[in-house]
C-alpha positions as CSV (number, residue, x, y, z in Angstrom):
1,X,0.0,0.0,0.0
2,X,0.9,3.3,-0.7
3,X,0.5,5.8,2.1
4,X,-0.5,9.7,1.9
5,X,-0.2,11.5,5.2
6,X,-3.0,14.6,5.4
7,X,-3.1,17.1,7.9
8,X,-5.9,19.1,9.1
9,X,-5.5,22.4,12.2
10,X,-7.6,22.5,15.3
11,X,-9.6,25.1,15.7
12,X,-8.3,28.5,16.0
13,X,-9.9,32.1,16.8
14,X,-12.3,31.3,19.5
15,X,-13.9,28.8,16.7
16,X,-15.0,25.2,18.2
17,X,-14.3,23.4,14.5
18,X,-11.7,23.9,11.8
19,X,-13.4,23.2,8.5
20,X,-9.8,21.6,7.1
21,X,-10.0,19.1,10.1
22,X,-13.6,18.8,10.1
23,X,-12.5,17.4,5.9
24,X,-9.4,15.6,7.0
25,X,-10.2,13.5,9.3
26,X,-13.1,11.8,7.4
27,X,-9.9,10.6,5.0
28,X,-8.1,8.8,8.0
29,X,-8.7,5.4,6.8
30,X,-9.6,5.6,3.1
31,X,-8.6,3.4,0.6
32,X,-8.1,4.1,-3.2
33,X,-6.7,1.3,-5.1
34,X,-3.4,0.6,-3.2
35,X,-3.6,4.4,-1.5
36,X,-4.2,4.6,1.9
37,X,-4.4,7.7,4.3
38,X,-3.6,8.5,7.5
39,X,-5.0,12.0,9.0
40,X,-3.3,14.1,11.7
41,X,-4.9,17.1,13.4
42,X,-2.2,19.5,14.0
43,X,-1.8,22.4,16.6
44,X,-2.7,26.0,15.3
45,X,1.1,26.4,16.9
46,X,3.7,27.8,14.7
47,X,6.7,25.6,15.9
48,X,5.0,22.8,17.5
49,X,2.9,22.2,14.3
50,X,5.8,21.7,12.1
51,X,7.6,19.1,14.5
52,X,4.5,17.1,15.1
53,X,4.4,17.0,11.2
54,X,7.7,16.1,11.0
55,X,7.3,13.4,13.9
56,X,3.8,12.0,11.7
57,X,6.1,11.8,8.6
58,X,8.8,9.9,10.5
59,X,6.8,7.2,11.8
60,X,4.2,6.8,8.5
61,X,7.0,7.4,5.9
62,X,4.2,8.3,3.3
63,X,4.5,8.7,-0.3
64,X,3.3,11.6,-0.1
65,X,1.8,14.8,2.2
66,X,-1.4,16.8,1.8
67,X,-1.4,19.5,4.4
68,X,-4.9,21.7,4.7
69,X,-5.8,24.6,6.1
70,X,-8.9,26.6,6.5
71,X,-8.4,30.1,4.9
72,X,-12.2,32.1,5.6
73,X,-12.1,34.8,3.4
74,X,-11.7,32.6,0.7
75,X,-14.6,31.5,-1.9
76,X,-12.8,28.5,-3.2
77,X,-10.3,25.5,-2.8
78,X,-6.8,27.0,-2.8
79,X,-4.0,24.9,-3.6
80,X,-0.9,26.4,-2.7
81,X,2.3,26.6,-4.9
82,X,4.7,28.5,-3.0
83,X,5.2,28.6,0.8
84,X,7.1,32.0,1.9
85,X,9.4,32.6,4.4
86,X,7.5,35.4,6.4
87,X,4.7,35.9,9.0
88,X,2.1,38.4,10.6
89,X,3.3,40.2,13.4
90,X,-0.3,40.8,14.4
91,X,-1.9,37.4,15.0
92,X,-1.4,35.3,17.9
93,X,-1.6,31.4,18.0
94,X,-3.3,29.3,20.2
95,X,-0.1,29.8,22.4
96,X,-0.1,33.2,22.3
97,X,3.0,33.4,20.4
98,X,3.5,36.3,17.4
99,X,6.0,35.8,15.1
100,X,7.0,38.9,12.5
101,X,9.6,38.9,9.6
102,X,11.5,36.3,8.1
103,X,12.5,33.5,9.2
104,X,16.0,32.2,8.8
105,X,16.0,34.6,5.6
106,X,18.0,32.1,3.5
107,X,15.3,30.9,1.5
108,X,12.1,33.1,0.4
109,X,10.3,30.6,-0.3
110,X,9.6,27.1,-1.7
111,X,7.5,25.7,-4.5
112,X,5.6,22.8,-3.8
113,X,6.7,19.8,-5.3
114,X,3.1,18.6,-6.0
115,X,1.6,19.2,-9.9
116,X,-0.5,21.9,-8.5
117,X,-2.6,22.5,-12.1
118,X,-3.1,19.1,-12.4
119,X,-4.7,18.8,-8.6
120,X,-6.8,22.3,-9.6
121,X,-8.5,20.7,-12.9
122,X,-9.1,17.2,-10.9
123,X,-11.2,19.2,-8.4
124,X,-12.9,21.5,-10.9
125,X,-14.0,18.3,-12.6
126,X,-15.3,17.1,-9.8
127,X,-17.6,19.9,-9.9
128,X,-16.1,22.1,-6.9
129,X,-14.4,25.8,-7.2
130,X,-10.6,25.5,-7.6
131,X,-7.5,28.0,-8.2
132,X,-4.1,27.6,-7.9
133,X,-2.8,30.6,-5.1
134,X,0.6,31.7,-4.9
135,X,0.1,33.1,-1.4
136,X,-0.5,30.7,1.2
137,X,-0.9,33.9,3.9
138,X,1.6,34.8,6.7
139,X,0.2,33.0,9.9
140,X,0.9,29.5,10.5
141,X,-0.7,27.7,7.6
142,X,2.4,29.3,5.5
143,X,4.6,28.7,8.6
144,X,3.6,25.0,8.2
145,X,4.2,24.7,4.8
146,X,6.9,26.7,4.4
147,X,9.1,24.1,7.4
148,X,7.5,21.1,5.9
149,X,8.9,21.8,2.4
150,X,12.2,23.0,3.8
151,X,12.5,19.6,6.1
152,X,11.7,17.6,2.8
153,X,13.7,19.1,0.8
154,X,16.6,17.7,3.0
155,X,15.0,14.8,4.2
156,X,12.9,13.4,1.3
157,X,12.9,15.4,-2.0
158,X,11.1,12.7,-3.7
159,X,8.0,13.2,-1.6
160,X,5.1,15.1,-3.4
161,X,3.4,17.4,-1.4
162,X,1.1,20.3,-1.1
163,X,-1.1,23.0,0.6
164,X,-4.6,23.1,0.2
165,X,-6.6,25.9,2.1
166,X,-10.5,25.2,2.7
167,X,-12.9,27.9,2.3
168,X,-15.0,27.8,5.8
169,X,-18.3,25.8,6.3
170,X,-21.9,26.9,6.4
171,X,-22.0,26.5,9.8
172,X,-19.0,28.7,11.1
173,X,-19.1,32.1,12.0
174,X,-15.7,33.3,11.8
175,X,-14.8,37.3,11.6
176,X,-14.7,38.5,7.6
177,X,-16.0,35.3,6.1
178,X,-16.8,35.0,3.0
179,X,-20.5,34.5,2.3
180,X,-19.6,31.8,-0.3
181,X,-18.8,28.7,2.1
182,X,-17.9,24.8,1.0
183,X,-19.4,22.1,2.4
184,X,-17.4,19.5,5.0
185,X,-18.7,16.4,2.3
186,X,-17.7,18.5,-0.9
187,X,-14.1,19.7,0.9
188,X,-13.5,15.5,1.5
189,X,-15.2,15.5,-2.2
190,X,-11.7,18.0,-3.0
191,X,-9.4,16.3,-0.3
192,X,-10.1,12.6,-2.2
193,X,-9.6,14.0,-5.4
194,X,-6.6,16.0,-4.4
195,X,-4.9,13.1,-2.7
196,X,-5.8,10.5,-5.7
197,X,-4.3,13.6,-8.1
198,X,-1.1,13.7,-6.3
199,X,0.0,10.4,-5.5
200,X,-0.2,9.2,-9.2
């Protein structure tokens, strides 16, 4: 079997769901051909998220990594191409931690070593809203995606992986949605084909 690790954050915001954990999770377990996947909720903490990714990916050695995130103010499925090397100075995590700046400033960012077009046209055929983004935001989505690139990149170069931000769900409230939600079954609808899209 061929393994694809997804991750999904907890809630953030004073929220009690995350719409990309409330899609996530329902792919812990499911089979496609000889793919499997294994979902991990990850902390809405910008240093602790990246090592317990990096502790997942030790221990499930996957074929490849779908991380997701919920992005509000978006209308559609965002699949990420670039991580940056930057956050907000202005948003706390669920530690209360800010971060600001660059990071190590070596690297401004990294391109995602997933066919990103590809993974938009799968999920616009399967009838739900898709773009390809080239900003994956400055809080710790970005932070996430920007450590697990840089860790594969030394670690495991071969290893497709990519971003996916979730638009929120009907049922959430948070500040400066967008009024154009997705719905938890059509975001697994997009994590399925997304996953299925990648791993081939």
């Amino acid at each position: 079997m061929r393994t694809i690790l997804v991750t999904g954050f907890e809630p953030f915001g004073g929220e009690t769901v995350n719409a990309s954990w409330e899609a996530a999770r329902a792919l812990d377990g499911w089979r496609s051909g000889d793919l499997v996947a294994n979902a991990r909720m990850l902390p809405c903490v910008y240093d602790a998220c990246v090592a317990e990714f990096a502790e997942a990916f030790a221990r499930l050695k996957p074929h490849a990594v779908l991380l997701t995130g919920q992005a509000a103010r978006r209308p559609v499925v965002s699949v990420e191409r670039f991580a940056h090397n930057r956050a907000s100075a202005t948003h706390a995590d669920n530690r209360g931690a800010v971060r600001g700046g660059a990071g190590d400033r070596k690297t401004v960012r990294f391109e995602s070593t997933a066919p990103v077009a590809k993974i938009v046209r799968a999920i616009h055929a399967a009838g739900i809203p898709a773009r390809v983004s080239i900003d994956a935001g400055d809080y710790v989505c970005n932070h996430l995606y920007y450590g697990a690139l840089k860790r594969l990149g030394a670690a495991s170069p071969q290893t497709s992986a990519v971003f996916l931000h979730l638009p929120a769900t009907p049922e959430q409230t948070p500040l400066h949605a967008n009024p154009r939600r997705l719905a938890t079954t059509d975001a697994v609808r997009a994590l399925k084909v997304a996953a299925s899209a990648l791993i081939v």
